[in-house]
N, CA and C atoms as a LAMMPS dump frame, in Angstrom:
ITEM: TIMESTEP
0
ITEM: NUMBER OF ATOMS
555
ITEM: BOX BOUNDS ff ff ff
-5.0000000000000000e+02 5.0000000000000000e+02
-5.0000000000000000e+02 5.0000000000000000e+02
-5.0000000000000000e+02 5.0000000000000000e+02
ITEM: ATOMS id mol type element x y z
1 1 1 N 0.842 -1.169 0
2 1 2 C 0 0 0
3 1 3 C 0.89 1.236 0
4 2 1 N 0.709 1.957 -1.004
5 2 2 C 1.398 3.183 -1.162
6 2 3 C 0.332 4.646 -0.986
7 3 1 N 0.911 5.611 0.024
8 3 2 C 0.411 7.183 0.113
9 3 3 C 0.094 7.585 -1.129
10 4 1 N -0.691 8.372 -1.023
11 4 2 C -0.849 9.288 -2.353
12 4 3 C 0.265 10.464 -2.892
13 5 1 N 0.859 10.783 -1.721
14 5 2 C 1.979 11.693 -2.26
15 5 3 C 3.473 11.548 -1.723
16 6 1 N 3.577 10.194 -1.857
17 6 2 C 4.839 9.42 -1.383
18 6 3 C 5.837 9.474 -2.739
19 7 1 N 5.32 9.403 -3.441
20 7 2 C 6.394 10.041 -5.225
21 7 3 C 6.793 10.968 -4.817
22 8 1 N 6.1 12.275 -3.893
23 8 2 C 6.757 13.485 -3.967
24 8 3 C 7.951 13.541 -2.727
25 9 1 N 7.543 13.206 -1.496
26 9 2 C 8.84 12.221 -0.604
27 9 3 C 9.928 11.572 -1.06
28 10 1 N 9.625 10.657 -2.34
29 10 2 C 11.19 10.129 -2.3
30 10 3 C 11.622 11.281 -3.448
31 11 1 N 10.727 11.778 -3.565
32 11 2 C 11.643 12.597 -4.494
33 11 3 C 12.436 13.453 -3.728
34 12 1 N 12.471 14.054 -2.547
35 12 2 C 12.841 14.811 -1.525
36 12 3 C 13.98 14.037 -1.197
37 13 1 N 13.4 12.951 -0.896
38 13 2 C 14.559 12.142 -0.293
39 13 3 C 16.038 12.189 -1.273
40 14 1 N 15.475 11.349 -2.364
41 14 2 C 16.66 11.18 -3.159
42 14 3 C 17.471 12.626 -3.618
43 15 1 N 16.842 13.671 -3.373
44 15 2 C 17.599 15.403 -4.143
45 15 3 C 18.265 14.855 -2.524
46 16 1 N 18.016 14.96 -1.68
47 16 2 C 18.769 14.969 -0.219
48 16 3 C 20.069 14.224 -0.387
49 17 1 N 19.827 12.492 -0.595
50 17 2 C 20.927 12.071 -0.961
51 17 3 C 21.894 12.348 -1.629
52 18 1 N 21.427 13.036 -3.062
53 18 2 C 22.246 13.881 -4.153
54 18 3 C 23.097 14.533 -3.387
55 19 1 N 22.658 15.866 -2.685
56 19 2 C 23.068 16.575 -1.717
57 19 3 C 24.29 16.25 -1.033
58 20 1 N 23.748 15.24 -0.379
59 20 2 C 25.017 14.593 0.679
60 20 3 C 26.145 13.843 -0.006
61 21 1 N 25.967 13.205 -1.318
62 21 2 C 27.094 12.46 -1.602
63 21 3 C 27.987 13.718 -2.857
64 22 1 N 27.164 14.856 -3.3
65 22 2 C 27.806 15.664 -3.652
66 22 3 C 29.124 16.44 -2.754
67 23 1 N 28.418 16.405 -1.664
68 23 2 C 29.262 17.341 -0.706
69 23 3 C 30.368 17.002 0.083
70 24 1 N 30.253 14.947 -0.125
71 24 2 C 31.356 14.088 0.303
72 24 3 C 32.57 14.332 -0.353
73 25 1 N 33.799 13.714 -0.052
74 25 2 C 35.24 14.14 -0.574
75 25 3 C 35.425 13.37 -2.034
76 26 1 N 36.017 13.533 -2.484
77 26 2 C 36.437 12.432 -4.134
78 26 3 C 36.664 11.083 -3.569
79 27 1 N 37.77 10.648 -2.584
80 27 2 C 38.062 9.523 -2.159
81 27 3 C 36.336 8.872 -1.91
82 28 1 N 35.682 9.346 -0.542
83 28 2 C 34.302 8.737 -0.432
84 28 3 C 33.605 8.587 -1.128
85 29 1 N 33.287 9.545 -2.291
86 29 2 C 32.348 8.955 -3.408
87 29 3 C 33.408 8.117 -4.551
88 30 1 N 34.311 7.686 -4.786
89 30 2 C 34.833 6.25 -5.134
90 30 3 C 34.476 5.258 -4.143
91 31 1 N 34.818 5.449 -3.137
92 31 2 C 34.369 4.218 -1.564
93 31 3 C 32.985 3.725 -2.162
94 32 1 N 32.216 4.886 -2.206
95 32 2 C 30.284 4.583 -2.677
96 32 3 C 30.31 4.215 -3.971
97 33 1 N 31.317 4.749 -4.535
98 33 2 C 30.897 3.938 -6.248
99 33 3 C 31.094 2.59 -6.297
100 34 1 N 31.745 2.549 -5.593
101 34 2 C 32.648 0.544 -5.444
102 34 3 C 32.123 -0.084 -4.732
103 35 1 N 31.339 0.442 -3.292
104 35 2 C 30.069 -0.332 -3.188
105 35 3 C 28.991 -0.673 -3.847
106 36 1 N 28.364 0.09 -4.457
107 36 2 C 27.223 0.243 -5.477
108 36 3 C 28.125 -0.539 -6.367
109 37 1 N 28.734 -0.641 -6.892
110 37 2 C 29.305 -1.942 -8.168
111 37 3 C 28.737 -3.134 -7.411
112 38 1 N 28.967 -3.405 -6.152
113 38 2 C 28.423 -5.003 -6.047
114 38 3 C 26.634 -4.915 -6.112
115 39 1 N 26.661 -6.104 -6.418
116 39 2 C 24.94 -6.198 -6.479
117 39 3 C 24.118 -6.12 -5.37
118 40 1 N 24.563 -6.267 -3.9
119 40 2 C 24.196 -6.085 -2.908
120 40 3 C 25.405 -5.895 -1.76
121 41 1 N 24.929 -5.003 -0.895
122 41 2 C 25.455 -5.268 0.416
123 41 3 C 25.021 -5.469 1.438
124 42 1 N 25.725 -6.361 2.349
125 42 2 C 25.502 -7.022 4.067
126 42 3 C 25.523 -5.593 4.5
127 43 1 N 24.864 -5.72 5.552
128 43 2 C 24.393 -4.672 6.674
129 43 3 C 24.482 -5.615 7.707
130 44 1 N 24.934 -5.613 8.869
131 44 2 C 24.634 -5.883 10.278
132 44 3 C 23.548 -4.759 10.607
133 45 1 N 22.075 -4.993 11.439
134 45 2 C 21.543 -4.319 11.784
135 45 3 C 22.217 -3.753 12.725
136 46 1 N 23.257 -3.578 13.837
137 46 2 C 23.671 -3.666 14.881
138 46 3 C 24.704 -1.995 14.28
139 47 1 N 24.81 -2.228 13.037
140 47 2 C 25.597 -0.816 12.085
141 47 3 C 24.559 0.231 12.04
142 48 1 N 23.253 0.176 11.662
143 48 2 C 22.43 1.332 11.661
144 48 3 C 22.357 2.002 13.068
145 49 1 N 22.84 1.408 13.986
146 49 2 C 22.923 1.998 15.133
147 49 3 C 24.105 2.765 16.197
148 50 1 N 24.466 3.817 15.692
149 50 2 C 25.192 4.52 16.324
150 50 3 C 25.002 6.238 16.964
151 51 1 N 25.942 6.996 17.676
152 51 2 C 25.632 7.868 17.949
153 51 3 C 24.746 8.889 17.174
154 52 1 N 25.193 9.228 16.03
155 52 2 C 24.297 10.135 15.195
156 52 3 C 23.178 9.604 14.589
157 53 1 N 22.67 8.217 14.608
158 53 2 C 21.249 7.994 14.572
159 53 3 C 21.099 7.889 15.686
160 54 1 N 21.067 7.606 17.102
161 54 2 C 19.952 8.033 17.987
162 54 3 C 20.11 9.233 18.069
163 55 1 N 20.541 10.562 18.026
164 55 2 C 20.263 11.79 18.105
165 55 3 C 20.208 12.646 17.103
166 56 1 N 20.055 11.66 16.363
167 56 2 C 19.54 12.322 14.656
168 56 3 C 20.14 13.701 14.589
169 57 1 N 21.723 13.777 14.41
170 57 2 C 22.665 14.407 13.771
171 57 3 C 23.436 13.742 12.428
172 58 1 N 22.962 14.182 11.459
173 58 2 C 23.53 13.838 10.52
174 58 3 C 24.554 14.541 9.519
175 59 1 N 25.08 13.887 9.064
176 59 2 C 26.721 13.856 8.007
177 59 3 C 26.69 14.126 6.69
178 60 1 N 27.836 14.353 6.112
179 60 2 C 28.083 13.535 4.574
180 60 3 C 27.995 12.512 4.536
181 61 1 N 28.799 11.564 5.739
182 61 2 C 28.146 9.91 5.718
183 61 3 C 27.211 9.042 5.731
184 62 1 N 26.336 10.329 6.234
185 62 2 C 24.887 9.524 6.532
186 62 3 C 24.118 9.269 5.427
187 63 1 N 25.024 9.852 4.044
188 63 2 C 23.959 8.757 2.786
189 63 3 C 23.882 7.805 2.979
190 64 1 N 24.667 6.723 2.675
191 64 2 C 24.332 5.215 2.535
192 64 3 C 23.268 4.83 4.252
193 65 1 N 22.958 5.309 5.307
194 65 2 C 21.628 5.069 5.788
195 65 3 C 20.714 5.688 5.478
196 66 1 N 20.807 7.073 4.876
197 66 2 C 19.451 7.105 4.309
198 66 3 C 18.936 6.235 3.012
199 67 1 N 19.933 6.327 1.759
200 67 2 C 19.887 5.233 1.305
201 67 3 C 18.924 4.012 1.387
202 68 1 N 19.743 3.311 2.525
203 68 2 C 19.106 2.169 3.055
204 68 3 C 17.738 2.113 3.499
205 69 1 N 17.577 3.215 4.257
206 69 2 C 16.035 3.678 4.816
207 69 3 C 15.084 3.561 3.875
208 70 1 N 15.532 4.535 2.922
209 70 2 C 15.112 4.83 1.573
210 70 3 C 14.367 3.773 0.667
211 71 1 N 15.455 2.764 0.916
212 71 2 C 15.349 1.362 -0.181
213 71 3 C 14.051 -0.045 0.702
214 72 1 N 14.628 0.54 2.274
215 72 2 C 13.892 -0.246 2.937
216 72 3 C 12.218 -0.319 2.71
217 73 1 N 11.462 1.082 2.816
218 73 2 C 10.581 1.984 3.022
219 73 3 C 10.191 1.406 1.498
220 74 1 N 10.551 1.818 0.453
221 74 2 C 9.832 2.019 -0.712
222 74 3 C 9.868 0.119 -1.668
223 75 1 N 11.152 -0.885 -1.24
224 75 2 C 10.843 -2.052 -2.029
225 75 3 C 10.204 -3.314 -1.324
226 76 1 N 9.02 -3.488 -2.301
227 76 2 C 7.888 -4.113 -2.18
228 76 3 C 8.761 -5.565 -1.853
229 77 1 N 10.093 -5.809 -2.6
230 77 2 C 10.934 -7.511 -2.269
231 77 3 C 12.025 -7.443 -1.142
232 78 1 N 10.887 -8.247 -0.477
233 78 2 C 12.167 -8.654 0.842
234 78 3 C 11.751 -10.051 0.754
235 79 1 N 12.573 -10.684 0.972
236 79 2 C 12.547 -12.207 0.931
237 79 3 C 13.633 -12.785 2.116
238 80 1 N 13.287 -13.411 2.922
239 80 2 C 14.972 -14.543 3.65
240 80 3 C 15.112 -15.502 3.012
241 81 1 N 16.666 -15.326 2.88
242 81 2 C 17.298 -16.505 2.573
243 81 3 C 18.515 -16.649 3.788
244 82 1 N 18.359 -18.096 3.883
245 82 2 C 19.651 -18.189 5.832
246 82 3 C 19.313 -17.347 6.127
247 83 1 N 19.977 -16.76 7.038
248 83 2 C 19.996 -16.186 8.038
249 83 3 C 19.627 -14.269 8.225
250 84 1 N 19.345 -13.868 6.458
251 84 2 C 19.791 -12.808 6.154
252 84 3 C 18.564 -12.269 5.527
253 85 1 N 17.72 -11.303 5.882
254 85 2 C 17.206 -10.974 4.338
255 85 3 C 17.463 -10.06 3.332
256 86 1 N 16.856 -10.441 2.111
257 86 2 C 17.284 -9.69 1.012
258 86 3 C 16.628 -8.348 0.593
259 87 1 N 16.557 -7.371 0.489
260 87 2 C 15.796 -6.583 0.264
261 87 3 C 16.108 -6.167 -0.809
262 88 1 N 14.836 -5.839 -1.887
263 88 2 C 15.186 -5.774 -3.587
264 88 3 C 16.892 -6.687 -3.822
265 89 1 N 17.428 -5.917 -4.467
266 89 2 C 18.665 -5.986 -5.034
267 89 3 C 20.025 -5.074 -4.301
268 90 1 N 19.456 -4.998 -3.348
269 90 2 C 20.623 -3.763 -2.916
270 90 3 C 21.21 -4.287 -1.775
271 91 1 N 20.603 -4.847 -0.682
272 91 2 C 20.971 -4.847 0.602
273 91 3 C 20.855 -6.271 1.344
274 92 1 N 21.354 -7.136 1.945
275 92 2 C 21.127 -7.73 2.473
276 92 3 C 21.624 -7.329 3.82
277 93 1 N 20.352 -7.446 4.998
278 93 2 C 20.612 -7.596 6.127
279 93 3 C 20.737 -8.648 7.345
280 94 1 N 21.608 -8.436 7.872
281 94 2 C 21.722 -10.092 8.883
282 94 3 C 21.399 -9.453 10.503
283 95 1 N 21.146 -10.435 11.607
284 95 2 C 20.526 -9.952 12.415
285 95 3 C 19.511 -9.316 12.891
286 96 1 N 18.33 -9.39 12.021
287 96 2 C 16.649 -9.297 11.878
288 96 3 C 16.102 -10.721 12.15
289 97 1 N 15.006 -10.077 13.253
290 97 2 C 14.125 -11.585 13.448
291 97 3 C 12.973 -11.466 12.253
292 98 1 N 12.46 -10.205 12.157
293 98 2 C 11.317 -10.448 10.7
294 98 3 C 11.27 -8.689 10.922
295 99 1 N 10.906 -9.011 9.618
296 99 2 C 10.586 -7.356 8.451
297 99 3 C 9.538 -7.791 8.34
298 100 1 N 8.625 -6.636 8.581
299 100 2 C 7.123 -6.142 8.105
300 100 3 C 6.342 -4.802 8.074
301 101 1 N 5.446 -4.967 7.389
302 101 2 C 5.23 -3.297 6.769
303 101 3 C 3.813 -3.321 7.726
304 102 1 N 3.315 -2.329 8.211
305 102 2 C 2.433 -1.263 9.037
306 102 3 C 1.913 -0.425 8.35
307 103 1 N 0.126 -0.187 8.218
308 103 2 C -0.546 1.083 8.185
309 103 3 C -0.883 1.78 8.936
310 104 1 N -0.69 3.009 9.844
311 104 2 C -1.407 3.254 10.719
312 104 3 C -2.19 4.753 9.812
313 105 1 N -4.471 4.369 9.995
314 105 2 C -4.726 5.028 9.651
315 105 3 C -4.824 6.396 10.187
316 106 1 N -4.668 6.497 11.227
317 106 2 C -5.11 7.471 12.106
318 106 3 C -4.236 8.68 11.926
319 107 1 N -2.458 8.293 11.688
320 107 2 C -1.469 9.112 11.145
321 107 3 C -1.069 9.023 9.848
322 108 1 N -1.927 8.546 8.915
323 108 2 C -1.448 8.411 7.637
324 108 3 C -0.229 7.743 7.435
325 109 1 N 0.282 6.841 8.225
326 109 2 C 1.586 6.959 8.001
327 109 3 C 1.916 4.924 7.266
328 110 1 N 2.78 4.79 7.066
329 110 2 C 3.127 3.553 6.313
330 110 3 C 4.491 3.323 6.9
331 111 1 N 4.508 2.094 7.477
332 111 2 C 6.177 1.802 7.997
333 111 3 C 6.825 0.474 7.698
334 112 1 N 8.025 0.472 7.591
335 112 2 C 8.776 -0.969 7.602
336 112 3 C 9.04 -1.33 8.705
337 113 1 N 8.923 -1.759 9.302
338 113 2 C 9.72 -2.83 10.567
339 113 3 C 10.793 -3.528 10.898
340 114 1 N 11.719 -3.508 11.256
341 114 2 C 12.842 -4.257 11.682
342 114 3 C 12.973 -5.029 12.76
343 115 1 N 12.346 -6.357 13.135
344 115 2 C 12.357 -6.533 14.526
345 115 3 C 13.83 -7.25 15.163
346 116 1 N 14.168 -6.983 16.103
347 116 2 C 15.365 -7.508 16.219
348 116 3 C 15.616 -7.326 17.595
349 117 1 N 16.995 -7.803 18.577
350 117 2 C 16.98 -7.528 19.701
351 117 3 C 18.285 -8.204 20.155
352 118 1 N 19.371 -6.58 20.368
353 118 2 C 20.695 -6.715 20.943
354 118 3 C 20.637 -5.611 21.685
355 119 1 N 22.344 -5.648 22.046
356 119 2 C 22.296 -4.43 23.361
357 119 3 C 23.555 -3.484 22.747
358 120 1 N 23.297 -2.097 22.686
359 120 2 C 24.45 -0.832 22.037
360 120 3 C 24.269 -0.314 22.997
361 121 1 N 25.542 0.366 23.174
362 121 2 C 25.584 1.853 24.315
363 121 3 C 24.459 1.543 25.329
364 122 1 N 24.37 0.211 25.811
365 122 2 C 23.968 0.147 26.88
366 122 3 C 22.318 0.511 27.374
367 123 1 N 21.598 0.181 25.849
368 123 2 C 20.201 0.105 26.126
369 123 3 C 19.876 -1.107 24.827
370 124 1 N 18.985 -1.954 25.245
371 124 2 C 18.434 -3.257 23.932
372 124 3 C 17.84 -2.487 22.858
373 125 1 N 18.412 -2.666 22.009
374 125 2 C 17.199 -2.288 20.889
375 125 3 C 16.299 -3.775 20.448
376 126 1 N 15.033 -2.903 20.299
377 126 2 C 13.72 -4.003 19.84
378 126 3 C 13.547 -3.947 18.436
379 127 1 N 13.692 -2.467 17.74
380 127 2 C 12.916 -2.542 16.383
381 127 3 C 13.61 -1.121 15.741
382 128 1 N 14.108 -1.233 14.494
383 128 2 C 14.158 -0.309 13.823
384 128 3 C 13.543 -0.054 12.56
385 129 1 N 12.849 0.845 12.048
386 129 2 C 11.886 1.232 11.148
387 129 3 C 12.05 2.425 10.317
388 130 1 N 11.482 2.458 9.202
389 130 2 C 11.25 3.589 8.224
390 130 3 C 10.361 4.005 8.257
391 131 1 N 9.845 4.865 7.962
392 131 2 C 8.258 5.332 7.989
393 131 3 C 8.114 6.707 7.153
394 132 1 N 7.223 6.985 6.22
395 132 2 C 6.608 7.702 5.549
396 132 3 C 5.318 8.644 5.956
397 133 1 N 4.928 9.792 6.067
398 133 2 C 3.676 10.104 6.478
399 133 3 C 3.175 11.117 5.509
400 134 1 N 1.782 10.969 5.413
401 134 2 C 1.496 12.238 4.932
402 134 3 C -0.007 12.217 5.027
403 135 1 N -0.283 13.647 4.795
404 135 2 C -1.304 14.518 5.318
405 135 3 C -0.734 15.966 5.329
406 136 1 N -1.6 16.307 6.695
407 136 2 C -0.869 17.686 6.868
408 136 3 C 0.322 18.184 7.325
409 137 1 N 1.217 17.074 7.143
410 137 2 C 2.43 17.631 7.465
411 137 3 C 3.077 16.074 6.603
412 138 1 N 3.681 16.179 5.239
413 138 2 C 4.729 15.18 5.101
414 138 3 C 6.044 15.144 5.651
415 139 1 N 6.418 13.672 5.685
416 139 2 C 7.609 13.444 5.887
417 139 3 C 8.454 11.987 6.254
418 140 1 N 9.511 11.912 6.218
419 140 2 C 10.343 10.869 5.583
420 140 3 C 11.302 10.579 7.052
421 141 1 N 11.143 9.59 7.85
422 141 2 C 12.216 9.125 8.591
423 141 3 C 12.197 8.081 8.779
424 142 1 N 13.248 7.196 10.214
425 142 2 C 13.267 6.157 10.862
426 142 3 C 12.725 6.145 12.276
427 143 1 N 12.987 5.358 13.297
428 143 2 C 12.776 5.063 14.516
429 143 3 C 13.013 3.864 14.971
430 144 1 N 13.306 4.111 16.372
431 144 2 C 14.02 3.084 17.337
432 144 3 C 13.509 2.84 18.415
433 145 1 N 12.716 1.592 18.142
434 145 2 C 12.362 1.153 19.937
435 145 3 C 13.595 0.546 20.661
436 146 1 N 13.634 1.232 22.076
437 146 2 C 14.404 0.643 22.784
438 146 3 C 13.477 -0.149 24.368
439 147 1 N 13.752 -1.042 24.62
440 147 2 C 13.507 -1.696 25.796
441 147 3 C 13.276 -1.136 27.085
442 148 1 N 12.192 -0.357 27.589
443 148 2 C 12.396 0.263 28.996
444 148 3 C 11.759 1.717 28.484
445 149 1 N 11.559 2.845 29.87
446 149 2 C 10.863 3.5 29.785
447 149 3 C 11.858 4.868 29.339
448 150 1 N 11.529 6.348 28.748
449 150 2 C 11.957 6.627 27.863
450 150 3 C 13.382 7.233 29.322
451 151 1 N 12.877 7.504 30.769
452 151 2 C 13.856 7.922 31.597
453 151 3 C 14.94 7.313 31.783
454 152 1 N 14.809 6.243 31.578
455 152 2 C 15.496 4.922 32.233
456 152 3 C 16.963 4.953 30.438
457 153 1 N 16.751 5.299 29.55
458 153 2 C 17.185 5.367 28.342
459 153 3 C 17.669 6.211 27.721
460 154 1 N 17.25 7.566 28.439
461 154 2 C 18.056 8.719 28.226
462 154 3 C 19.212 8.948 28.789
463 155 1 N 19.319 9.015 30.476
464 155 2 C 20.288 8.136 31.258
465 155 3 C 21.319 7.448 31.123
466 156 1 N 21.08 6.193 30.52
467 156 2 C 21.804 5.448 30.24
468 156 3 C 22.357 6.198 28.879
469 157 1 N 21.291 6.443 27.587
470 157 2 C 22.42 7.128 26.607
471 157 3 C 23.333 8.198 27.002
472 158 1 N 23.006 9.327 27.788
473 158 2 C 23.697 10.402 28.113
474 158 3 C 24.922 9.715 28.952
475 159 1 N 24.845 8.602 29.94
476 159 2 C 26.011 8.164 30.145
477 159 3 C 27.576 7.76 28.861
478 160 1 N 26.509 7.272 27.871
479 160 2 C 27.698 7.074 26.345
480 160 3 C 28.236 8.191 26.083
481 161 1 N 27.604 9.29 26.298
482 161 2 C 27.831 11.055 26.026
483 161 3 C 26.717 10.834 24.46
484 162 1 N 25.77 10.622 24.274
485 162 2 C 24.635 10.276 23.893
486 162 3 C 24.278 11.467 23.77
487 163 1 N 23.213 12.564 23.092
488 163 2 C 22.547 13.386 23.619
489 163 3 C 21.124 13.311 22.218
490 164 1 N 20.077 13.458 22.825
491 164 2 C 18.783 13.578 22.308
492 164 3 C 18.196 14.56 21.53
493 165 1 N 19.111 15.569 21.098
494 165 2 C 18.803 16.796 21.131
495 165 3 C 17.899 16.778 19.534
496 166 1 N 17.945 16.429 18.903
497 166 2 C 16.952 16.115 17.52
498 166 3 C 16.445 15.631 17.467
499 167 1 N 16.162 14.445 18.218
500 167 2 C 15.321 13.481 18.198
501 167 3 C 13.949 13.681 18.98
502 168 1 N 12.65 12.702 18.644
503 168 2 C 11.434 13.026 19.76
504 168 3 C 11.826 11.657 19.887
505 169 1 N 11.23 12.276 21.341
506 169 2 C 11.352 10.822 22.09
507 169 3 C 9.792 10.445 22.527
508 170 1 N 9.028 9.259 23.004
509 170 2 C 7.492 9.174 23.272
510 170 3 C 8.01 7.985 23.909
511 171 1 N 7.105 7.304 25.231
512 171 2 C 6.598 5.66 25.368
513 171 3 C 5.553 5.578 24.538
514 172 1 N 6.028 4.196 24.302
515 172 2 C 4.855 3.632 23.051
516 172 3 C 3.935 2.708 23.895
517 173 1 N 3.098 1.708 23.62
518 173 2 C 2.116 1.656 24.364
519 173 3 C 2.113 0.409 25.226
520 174 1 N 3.608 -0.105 24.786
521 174 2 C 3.65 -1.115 25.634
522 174 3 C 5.06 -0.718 26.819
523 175 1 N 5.118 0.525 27.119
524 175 2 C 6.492 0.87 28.06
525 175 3 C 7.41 0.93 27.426
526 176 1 N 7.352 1.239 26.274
527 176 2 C 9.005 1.276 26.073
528 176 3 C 9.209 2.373 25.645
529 177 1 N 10.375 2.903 24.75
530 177 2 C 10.952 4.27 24.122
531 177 3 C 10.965 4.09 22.647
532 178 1 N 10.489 5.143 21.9
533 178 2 C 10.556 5.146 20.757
534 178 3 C 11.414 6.933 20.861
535 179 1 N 12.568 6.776 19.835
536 179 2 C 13.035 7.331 19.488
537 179 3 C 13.256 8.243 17.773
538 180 1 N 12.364 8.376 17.706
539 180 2 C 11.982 8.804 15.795
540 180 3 C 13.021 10.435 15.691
541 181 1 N 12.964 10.17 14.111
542 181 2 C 14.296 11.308 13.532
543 181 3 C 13.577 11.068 12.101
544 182 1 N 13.085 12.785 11.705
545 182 2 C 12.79 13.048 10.728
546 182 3 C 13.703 13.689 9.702
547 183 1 N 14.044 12.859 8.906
548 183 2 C 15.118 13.007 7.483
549 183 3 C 14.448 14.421 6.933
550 184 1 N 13.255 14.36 6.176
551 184 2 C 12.462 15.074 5.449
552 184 3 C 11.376 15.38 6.006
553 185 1 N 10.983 16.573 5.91
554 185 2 C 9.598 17.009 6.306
555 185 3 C 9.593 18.335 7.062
């Protein structure tokens, strides 16, 4: 199920990416060209997770996760094979218990799912996601459930030297922390 004005989102998205890999050095965009030569790449989910995605500060580096977000969010083929799944042609990820897509009508919004469950900087992550919205306000990000209530997680991140400062933070409805970071919008 696709938004009605989700063409105009990735179109946002992808001028964004443009953006960022324009503004990278010569060496890094060879690094990205020579990735993109292989037909896919491994991802450890355990990689989408570092300081500047939970506090949604982002880089020149941070193309290849939006990218990924990007690719996650919009292709209809994910398939497992072992241990890994495949998503379209681009990505394979390892360390996912299951991928699945979400409508919620109430926010217009459409999401991918990542379910999964290790421990970074000292809080579990449960789930990482893409999500699309639109209505009266579009826009294009991810999000991160973490295990526990959102006090108990800030804490502990600010102990990493962590800081929240871009990010919204909410409990979701079963106690835990969701951490969302809007790319676009």
């Amino acid at each position: 199920m696709t938004l009605p004005r989700l063409d105009s989102v990735k179109k946002t998205v992808s001028s964004w990416i443009v953006l960022l890999l324009l503004t990278t050095s010569a060496s890094t965009q060879a690094e990205i060209h020579d990735k993109q030569l292989n037909s896919s790449k491994v991802i450890d989910v355990q990689y989408l997770i570092s300081k500047s995605t939970l506090s949604c500060s982002f880089n020149t580096s941070s193309g290849e996760l939006i990218s990924f977000y990007t690719n996650l969010l919009e292709n209809p083929s994910i398939e497992k094979k072992n241990s890994q799944f495949i998503i379209g042609n681009k990505y394979k990820v390892k360390n996912v218990k299951s991928i699945n897509s979400t409508f919620k009508k109430t926010k217009n919004e459409i999401s991918k799912n990542m379910d999964t469950d290790f421990n970074k900087f000292g809080v579990r992550v449960l789930r990482i996601s893409s999500f699309a919205q639109n209505g009266d306000s579009e826009n294009f990000g991810y999000y991160i459930i973490l295990k526990g209530k959102p006090s108990f997680n800030k804490s502990v991140l600010q102990k990493h030297n962590i800081e929240l400062t871009y990010s919204t933070i909410e409990e979701t409805n079963g106690g835990n922390t969701r951490i969302r970071c809007i790319l676009v919008g």
